[in-house]
N, C-alpha and C positions, 0 to 999 in steps of 0.2 A: 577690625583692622581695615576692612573694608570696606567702612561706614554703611553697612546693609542695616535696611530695616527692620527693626525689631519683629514683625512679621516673619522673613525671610528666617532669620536666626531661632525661629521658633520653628518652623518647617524643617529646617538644617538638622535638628534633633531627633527625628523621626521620617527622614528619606529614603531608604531603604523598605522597600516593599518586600517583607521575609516570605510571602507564597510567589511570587513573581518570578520569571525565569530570568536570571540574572547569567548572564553572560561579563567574562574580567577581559581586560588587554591590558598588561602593566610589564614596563619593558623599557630598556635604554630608549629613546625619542631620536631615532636616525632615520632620515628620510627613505633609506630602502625599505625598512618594518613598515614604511604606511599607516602611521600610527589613524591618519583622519583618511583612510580607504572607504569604511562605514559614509561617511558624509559626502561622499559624490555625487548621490542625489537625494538631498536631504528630504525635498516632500515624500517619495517612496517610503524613507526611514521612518518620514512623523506619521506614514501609516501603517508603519509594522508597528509602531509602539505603542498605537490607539488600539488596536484591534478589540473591540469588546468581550471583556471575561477570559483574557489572554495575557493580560500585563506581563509587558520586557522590560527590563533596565539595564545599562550598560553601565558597569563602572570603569573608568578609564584611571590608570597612575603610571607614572614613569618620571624621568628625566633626559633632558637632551644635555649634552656637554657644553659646560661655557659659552664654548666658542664657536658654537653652531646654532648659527641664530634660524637656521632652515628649520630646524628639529622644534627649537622656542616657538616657534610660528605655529606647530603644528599643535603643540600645547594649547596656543591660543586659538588657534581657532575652533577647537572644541569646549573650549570653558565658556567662548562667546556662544556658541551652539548651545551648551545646555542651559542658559539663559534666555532661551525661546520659550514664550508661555507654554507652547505645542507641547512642549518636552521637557519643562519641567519637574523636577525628580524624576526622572526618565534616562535622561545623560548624567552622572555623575562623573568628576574628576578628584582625586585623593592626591593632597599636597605631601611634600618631603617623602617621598617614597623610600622604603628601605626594607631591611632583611624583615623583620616586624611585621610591618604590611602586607609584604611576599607572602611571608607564612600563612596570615591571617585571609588572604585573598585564596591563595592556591586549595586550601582547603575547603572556601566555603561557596566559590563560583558554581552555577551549573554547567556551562561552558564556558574554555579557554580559547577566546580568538588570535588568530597571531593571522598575521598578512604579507611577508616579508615577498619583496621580489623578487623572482627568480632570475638569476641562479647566488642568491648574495646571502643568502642564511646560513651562516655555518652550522649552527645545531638548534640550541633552540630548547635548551635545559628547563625552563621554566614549564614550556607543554608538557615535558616528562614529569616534572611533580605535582603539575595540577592533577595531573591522567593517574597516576597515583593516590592522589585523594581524592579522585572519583569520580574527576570533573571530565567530560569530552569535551575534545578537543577538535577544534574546526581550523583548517591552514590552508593556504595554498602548497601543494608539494616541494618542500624545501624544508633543507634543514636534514632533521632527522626525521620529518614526518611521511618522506617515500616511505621507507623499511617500519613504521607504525600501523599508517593507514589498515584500515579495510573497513569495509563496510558496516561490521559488528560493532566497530569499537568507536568509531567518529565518521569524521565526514571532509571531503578535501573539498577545498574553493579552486574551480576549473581540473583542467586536467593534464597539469601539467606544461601548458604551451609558454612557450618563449615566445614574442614577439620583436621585433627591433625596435616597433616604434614604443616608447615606455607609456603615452600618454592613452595608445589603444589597447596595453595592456593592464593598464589601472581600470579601464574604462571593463574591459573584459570582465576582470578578476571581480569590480565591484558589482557588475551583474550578475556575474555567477555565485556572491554571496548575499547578494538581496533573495535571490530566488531558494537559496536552499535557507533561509531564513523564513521563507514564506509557505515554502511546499513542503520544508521537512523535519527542521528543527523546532519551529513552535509548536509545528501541529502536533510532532510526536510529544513533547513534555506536556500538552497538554490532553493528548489520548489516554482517556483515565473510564475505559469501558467495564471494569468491574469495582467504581469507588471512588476512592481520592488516591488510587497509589498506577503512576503511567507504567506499567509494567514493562512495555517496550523501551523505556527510556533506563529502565533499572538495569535491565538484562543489559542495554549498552553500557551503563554504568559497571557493570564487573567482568565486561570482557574487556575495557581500557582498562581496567586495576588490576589485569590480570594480564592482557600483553605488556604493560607496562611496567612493571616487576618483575618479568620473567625476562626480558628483552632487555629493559634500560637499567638495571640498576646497578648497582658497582660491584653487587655479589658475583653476578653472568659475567660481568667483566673482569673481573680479581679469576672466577672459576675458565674463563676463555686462557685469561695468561698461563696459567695453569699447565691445564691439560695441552694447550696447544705451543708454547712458546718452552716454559722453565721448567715442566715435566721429560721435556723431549731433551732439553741440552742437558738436562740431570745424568740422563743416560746416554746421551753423547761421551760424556765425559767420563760416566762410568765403563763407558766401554775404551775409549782411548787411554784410561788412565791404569788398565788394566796388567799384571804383569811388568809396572814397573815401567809402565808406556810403552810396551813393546808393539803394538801395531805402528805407535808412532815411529816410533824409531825405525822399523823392517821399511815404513810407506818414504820416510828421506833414505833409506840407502836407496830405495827403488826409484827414486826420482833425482836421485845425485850422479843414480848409474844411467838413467836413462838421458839427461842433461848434455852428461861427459861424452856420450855416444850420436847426440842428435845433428850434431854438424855433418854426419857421414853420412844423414839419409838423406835420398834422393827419389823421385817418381818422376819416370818418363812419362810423355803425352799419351793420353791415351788412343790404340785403335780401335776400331769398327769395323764390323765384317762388311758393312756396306757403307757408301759415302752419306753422310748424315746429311739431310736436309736438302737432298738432291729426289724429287720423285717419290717422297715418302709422303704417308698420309697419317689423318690418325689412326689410331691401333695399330701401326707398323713397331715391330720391334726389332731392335740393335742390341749385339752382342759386342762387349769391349775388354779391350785383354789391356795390359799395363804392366808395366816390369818396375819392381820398386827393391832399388838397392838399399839395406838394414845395415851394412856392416856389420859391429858386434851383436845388435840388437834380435829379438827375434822377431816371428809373425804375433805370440799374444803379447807384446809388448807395444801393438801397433794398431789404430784404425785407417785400413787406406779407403776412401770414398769418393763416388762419379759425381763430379759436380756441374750442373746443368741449369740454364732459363733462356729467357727471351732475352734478346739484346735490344739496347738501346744505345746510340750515339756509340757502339763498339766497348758497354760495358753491358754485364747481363744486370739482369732487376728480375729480381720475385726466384731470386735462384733455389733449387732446391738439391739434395743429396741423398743418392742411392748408394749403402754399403756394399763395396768389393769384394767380394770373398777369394779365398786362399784357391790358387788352380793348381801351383805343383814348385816345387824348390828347382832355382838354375843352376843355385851353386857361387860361391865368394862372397856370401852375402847377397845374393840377389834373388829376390821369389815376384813368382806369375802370377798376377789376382786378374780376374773377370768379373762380370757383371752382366745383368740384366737390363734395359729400358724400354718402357712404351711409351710412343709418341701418344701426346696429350691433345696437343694443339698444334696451330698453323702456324708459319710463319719465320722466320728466320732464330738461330740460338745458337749460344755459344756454351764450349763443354772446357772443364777440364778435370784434373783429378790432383787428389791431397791425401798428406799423411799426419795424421795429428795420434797425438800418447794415448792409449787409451787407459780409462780411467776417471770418472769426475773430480777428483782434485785439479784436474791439469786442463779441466775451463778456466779457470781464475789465471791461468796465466797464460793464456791463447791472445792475441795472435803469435807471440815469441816463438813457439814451438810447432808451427804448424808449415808444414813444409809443402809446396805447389808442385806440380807435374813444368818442366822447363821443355 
């Protein structure tokens, strides 16, 4: 089709080098994946792939979208690359990519390269089923390869770093995968000190088939929903449902009574046995007392709490809250709560004190029901 000479179409037939350490990249062709990161600096490359009695081959497949000629480009300039005598049968690219190919790739690579920039990889499926049929896996941390990595099982390109500028961090990323292509992945598939079998590269090879079935596969996932999410609301339900719904039904009369009854609670401001923030240091401690009218309501029908922070512009930030406890009944609906505080820090704060239902049903409908010290 592409008028090659009969030469070339003779070679085409037998390109693939089966003792070579072949490394795959096959993947949509979107300019964040980096599909041409490998060719940065292509003479480095044409001397990892000469190295004598070490033969590497790189098979490249994917597709970019229509309409993304960025991505096309990227296609091409690796097909014009591996038509470098340097590198002939060395660069391979595989046309019409599809599930087929996938299959036939993910299983049979030594390593799965993936390059994507960060922070733009959302997962990254494909490295989970190479890593599954045995292949390690080399990424930059993205994706899903944070929570994969270690050192057993593959190998990360850099360490993680963001930078703003994207051209110093291509420039990064592709140094820091020439060099572990140099210092760590050739050497070790080709460390073969008792034979022709690289022991160290096998042992890698079944701790990736082995974090990666235990971790990625749909089984962990189907068993996480499970035990964590549909086993727990199983017995939610078996418990609300119990008796005919009777917890449900006793938990609306107790929140229909306590509703009907909330407009009549009230908390005064509270005092301090000394002027707050006047002469204090830290570790000084303030005692506060508070009078909180319930009406019908009673005291376990109720959380009153010391609400306290720093102020800013005369609103507090970074506020926190110390529970009141019960000091003694006044009478008509009115009880005594006090409290404990130690000063923390310097500086200027604002206090006051609240009544809110107690009970966690009655976060979901806070702030309606939560009543301020006036």
């Amino acid at each position: 089709r592409n008028n090659a000479a009969p030469e070339e179409l003779t070679n085409a037939r037998s390109v693939l080098n089966k003792d070579a350490l072949t490394i795959g990249f096959a993947r949509r062709f979107a300019t964040y994946k980096r599909g041409n990161l490998l060719l940065s600096d292509r003479e480095r490359l044409k001397r990892l792939l000469n190295i004598p009695g070490r033969p590497v081959q790189f098979v490249f497949a994917g597709k970019a979208h229509p309409a993304d000629n960025e991505g096309k480009a990227l296609i091409q300039q690796i097909y014009e690359f591996s038509k470098d005598p340097a590198v002939r049968g060395k660069i391979i690219f595989l046309e019409d990519y599809n599930m087929h190919m996938a299959r036939r790739l993910v299983r049979g690579v030594d390593v799965w390269l993936n390059t994507p920039r960060r922070p733009m990889e959302a997962s990254g499926t494909s490295g989970m089923k190479a890593c599954i049929n045995g292949a390690i896996h080399v990424s930059t941390l993205d994706g899903w390869w944070p929570e994969g990595y270690s050192k057993e099982c593959g190998w990360a390109i850099g360490k993680g770093e963001e930078f703003s500028d994207w051209r110093y961090q291509d420039f990064s990323d592709a140094q820091a995968l020439y060099n572990l292509l140099e210092t760590e992945i050739i050497p070790t598939f080709y460390d073969r000190p008792n034979g022709e079998l690289p022991l160290k590269w096998i042992a890698m090879m079944k701790a990736s088939i082995k974090m990666s079935i235990y971790r990625f596969a749909s089984t962990r996932m189907v068993t996480d929903y499970c035990n964590i999410a549909y086993d727990g609301a199983w017995a939610s339900f078996d418990a609300l449902s119990a008796d005919n719904f009777a917890v449900v039904k006793q938990e609306i009369q107790e929140r229909c009574r306590v509703a009907a009854e909330w407009g009549n609670v009230s908390v005064a401001f509270p005092v301090a046995d000394r002027e707050l923030g006047k002469g204090s240091y830290v570790g000084d401690t303030f005692n506060l007392t508070t009078t909180v009218s319930l009406g019908a309501l009673k005291p376990e029908d109720v959380i009153v709490e010391f609400f306290y922070g720093a102020t800013e512009s005369d609103n507090v930030t970074s506020g926190q809250c110390v529970e009141m406890i019960l000091d003694k009944k006044i009478g008509n609906g009115e009880y005594s709560y006090k409290c404990e505080v130690t000063c923390k820090e310097v500086g200027s704060f604002g206090y006051s004190a609240r009544v809110t239902p107690k009970g966690e049903s009655w976060k979901v409908l806070m702030p309606g029901f939560i009543t301020w010290a006036k």
